[in-house]
Wavefront OBJ file of the C-alpha trace (Angstrom):
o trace
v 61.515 104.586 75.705
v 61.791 107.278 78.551
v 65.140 107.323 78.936
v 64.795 111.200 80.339
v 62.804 109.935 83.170
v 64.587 110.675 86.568
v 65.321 108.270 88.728
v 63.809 109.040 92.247
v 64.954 105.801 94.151
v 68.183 107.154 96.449
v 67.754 110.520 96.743
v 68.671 112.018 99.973
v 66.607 113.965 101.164
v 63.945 111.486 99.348
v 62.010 112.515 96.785
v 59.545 115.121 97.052
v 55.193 114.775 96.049
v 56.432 117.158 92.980
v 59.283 115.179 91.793
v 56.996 112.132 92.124
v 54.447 113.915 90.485
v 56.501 115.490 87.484
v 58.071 111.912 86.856
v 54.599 110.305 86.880
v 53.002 113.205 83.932
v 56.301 112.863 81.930
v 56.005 109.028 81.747
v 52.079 109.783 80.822
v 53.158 112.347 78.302
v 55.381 109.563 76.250
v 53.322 106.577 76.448
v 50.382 108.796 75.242
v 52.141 110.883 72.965
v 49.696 114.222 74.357
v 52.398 117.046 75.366
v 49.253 119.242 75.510
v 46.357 118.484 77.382
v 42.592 119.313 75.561
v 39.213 119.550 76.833
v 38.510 116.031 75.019
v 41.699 114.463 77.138
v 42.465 115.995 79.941
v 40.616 113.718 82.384
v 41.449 110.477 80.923
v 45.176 111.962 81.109
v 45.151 113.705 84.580
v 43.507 110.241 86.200
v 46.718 108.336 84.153
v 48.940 110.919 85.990
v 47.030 110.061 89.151
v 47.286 106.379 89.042
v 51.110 106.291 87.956
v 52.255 108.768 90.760
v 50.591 106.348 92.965
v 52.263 103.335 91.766
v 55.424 105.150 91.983
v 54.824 106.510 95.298
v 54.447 103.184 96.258
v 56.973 101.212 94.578
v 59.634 103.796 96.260
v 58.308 102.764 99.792
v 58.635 99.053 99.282
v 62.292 99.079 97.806
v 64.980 98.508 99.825
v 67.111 101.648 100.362
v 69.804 101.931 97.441
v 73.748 101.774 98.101
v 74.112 104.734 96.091
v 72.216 107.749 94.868
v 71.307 108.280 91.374
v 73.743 109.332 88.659
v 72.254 112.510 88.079
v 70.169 115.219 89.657
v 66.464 115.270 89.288
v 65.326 118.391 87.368
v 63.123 119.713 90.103
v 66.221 120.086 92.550
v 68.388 122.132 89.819
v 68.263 125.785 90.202
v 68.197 126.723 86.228
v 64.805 124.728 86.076
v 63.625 126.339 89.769
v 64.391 129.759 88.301
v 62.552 128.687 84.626
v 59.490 127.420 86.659
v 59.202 130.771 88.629
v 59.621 132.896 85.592
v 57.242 131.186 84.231
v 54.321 131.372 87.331
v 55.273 135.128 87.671
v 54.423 135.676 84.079
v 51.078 133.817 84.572
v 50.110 135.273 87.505
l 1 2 3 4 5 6 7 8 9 10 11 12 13 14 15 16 17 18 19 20 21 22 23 24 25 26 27 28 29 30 31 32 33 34 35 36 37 38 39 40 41 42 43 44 45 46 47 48 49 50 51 52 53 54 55 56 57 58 59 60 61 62 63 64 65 66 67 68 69 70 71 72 73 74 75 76 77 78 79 80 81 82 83 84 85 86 87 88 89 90 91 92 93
């Protein structure tokens, strides 16, 4: 199960509040099976999100620092996904 989920520990620089963030609501998304938030589950899913960014914000500052940085890039640092996430806001807005 979440084998897609990027590891954060490593990075240099460190990972960001919006790496954190994103890894927390994907981890939410599986174990709850929602991909789309409603009015009937949105809280109960954003407060999940919450909690688990927490805990992972957390869990990175107690580690010890790794030897060596994770095997791949996280998502949020590649620029095909930058450049989909700002299509995307520039069509919203």
């Amino acid at each position: 199960m979440c084998r897609n989920i990027t590891e954060l520990r490593g990075l240099e620089p460190a990972a960001t509040d919006e790496e954190i963030e994103a890894a927390a609501r994907q981890y939410v998304r599986k174990v709850s099976g929602i991909q789309k938030t409603s009015d009937a589950n949105r809280e109960a899913f954003e407060t999940a999100v919450a909690k688990v960014t927490a805990a992972t914000e957390e869990l990175l500052d107690l580690l010890p620092a790794r030897r060596q940085p994770p095997k791949t890039v996280p998502p949020l640092r590649r620029p095909e996904v930058r450049a989909r996430i700002a299509a995307r806001e520039a069509a919203a807005g």
